[in-house]
C-alpha positions as CSV (number, residue, x, y, z in Angstrom):
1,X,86.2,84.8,113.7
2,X,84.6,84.0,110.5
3,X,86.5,86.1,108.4
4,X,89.9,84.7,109.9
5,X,88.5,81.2,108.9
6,X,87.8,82.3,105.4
7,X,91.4,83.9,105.5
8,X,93.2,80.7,106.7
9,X,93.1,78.1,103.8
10,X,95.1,81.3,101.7
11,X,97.0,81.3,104.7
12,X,98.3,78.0,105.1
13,X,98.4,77.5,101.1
14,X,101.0,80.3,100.8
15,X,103.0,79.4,103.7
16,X,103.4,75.9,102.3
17,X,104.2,77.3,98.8
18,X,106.4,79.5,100.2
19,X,108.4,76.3,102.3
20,X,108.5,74.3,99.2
21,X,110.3,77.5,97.3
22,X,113.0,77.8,100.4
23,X,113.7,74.2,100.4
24,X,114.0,74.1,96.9
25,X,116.7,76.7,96.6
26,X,118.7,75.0,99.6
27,X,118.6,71.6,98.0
28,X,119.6,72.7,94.2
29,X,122.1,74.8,95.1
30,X,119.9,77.7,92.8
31,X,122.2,80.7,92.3
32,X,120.3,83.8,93.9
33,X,120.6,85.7,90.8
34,X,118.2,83.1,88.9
35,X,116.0,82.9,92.1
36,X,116.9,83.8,95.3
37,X,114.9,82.4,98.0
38,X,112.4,83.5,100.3
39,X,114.8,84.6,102.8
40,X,117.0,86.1,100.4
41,X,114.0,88.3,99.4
42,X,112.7,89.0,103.1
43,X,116.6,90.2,104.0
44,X,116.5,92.6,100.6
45,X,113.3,94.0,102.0
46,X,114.5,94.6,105.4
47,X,118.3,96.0,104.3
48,X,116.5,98.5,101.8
49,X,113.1,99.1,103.7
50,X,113.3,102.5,103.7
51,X,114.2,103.3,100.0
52,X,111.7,100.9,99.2
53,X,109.1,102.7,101.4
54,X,109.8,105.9,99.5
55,X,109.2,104.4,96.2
56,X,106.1,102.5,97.8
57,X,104.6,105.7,98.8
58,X,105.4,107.1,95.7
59,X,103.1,104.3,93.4
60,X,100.7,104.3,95.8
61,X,100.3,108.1,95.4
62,X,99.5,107.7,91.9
63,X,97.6,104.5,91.9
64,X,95.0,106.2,94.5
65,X,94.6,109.3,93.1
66,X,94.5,107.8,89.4
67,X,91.8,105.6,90.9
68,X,90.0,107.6,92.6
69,X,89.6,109.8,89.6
70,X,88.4,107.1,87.6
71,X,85.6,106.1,90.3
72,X,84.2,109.5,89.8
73,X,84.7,109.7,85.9
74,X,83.2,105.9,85.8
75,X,79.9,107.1,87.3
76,X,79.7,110.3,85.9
77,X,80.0,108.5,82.6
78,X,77.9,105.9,83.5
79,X,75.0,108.2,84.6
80,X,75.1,110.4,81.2
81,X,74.8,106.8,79.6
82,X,71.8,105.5,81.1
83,X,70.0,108.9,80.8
84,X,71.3,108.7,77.0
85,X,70.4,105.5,75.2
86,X,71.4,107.2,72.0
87,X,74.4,107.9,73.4
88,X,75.7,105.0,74.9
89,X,74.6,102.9,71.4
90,X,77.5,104.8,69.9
91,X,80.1,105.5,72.6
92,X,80.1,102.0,74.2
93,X,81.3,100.1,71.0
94,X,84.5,103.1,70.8
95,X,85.1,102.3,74.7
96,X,85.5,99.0,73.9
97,X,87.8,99.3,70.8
98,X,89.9,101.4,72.8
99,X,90.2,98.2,75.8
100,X,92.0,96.6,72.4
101,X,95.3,98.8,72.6
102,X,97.7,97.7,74.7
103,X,99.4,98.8,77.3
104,X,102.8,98.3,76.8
105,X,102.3,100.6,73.5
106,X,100.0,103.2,75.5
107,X,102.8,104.1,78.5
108,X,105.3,105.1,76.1
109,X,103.2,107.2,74.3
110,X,101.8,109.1,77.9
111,X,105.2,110.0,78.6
112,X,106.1,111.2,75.4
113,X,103.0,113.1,75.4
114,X,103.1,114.8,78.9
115,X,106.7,113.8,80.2
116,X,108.3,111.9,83.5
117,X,105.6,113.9,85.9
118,X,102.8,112.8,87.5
119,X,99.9,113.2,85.1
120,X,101.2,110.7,82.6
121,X,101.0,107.9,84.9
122,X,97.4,109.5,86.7
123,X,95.9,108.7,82.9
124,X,97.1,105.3,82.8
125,X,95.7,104.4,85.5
126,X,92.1,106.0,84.7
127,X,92.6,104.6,81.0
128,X,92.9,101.1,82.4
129,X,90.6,100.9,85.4
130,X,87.5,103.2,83.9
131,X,86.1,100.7,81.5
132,X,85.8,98.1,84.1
133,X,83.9,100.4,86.1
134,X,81.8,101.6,83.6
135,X,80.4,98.2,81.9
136,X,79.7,97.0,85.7
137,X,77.8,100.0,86.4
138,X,75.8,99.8,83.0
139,X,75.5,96.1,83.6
140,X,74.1,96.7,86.8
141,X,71.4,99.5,86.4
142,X,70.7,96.7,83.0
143,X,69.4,94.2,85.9
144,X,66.8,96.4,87.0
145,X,63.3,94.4,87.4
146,X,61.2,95.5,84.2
147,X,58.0,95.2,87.0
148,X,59.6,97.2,89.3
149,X,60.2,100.0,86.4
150,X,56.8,100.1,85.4
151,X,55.1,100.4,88.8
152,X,57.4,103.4,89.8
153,X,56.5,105.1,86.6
154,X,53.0,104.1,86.8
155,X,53.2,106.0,90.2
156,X,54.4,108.9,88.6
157,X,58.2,108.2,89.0
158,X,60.7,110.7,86.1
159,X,63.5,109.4,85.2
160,X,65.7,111.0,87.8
161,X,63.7,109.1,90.3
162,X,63.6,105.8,88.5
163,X,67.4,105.9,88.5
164,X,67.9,107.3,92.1
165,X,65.2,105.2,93.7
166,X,65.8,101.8,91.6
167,X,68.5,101.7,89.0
168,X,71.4,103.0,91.4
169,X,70.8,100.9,94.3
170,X,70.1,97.7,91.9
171,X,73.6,98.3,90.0
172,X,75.1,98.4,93.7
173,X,76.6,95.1,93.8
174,X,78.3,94.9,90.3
175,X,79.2,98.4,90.8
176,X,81.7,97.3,93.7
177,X,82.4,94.0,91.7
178,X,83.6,96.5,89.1
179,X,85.8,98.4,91.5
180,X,87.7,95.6,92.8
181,X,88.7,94.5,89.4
182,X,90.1,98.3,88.6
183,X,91.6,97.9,92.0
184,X,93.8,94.4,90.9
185,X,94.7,96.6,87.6
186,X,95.8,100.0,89.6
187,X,98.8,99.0,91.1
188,X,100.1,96.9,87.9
189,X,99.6,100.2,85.7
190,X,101.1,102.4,87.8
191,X,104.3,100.2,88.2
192,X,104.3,99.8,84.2
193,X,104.2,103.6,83.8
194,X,106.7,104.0,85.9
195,X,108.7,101.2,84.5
196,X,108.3,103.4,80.8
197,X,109.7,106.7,82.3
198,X,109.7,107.7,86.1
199,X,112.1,109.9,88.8
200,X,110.4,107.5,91.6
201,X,108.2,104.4,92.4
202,X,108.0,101.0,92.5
203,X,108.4,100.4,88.4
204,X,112.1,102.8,88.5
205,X,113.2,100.2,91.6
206,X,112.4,97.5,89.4
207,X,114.6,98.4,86.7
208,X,117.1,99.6,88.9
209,X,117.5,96.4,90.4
210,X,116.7,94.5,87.0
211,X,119.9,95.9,85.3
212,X,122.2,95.2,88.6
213,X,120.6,91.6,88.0
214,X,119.4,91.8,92.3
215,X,116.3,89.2,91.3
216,X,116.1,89.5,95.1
217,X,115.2,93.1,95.1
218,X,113.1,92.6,92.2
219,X,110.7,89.9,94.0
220,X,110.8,92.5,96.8
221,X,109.4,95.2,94.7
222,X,106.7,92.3,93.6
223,X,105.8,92.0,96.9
224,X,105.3,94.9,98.2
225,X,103.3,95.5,94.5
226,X,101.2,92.6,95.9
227,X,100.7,94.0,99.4
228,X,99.8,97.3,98.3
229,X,97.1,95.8,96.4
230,X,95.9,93.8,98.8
231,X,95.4,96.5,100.5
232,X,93.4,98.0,98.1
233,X,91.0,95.6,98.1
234,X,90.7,95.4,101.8
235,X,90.0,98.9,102.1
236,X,87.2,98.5,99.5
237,X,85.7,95.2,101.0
238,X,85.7,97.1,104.2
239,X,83.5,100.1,102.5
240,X,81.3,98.3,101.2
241,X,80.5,96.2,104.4
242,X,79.9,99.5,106.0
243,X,78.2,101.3,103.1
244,X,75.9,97.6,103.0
245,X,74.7,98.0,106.3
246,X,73.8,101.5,106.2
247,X,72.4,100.8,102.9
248,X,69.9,98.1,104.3
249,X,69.6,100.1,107.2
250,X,67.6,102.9,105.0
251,X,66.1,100.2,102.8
252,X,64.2,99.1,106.1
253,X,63.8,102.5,107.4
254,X,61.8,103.3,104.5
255,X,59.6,100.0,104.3
């Protein structure tokens, strides 16, 4: 009940918005290839659900497994960091250079490199949702309690056990902060990538329907962009409600 309360001021919010958008095309006479309306866009979905389906499943495919390599190369990275203070003085600052080059010049450039398969779009994914990761997970194992630190090393803690016992579970919280950022920029790089040179996805049915100048089936390729990532996010929310309790669960279990 209380997460369908927090749920309904979005709710109502978007149903309203998406009133005032209908009426508005129905009153100034708006041609539908400047902006079709709602319903315009709901009958675009449901005429061409199942190509759309297939070019859904198709970005989803790489976001997830683009992402789910960049969880693991995010904490790998992140771990070989904080054992490695040298290290991370002179990568970091490189990592962060690298957030300055754009997208729009980097997806060309993957699939000139590597062609219209799937691994050109798998690494820009991973190049735009690692750093995210990374500086939450550094930013969190930052925050551990310098009191804390010095009683488990005064009790004879190494620095495996500092960062097993203390660092990891501090950076816990910004570490899933982290991944629902990289989860908001998945979807959005995949569809780009695909936009730059694709056989299939979402970004291909974009710029199909862009050059047939079907703004309808555009907006439906937006939303289903949006409802994938929602999605997304949901499924990580729900993990880390479940990984939280079993997390406090062992907390107490070893008080």
């Amino acid at each position: 009940m209380s997460v369908l309360r927090q749920f309904l001021p979005a709710f109502f919010l978007t149903a309203a918005l998406l009133a005032l958008w209908q009426g508005y095309c129905a009153r100034a006479d708006v041609s539908p290839l400047i902006l079709p309306a709602p319903s315009d866009v709901a009958r675009g979905l449901w005429a061409n659900r199942a190509d759309l389906a297939r070019h859904a499943g198709a970005t989803l495919l790489v976001a997830g497994l683009g992402f789910s390599l960049s969880v693991v190369f995010a904490f790998a990275s992140s771990v070989a960091l904080w054992f490695l203070p040298a290290l991370r003085r002179g990568v970091l600052p490189l990592m962060v250079a690298s957030q300055t080059v754009p997208i729009v010049a980097l997806a060309p450039l993957m699939v000139l490199w590597f062609g219209f398969g799937l691994l050109p779009k798998v690494l820009l994914v991973i190049l735009v949702t690692f750093f995210p990761m990374l500086v939450s997970l550094l930013s969190g194992y930052a925050r551990l309690p310098q009191a804390y630190h010095d009683q488990l090393v005064s009790m004879g803690a190494g620095r495996v056990a500092l960062f097993r016992r203390a660092a990891l579970p501090v950076a816990r919280p910004q570490f899933f902060a982290g991944l629902r950022i990289s989860a908001t920029y998945a979807i959005v790089a995949t569809i780009f990538a695909e936009y730059a040179g694709a056989r299939q996805g979402l970004g291909i049915w974009i710029l199909t329907a862009k050059n047939n100048f079907r703004a309808d089936l555009v907006l439906s390729a937006v939303v289903l962009s949006a409802v994938l990532t929602l999605s997304l996010l949901g499924l990580l929310h729900l993990i880390d409600r479940v990984t939280g309790r079993r997390f406090r669960g062992g907390d107490d279990a070893a008080a």
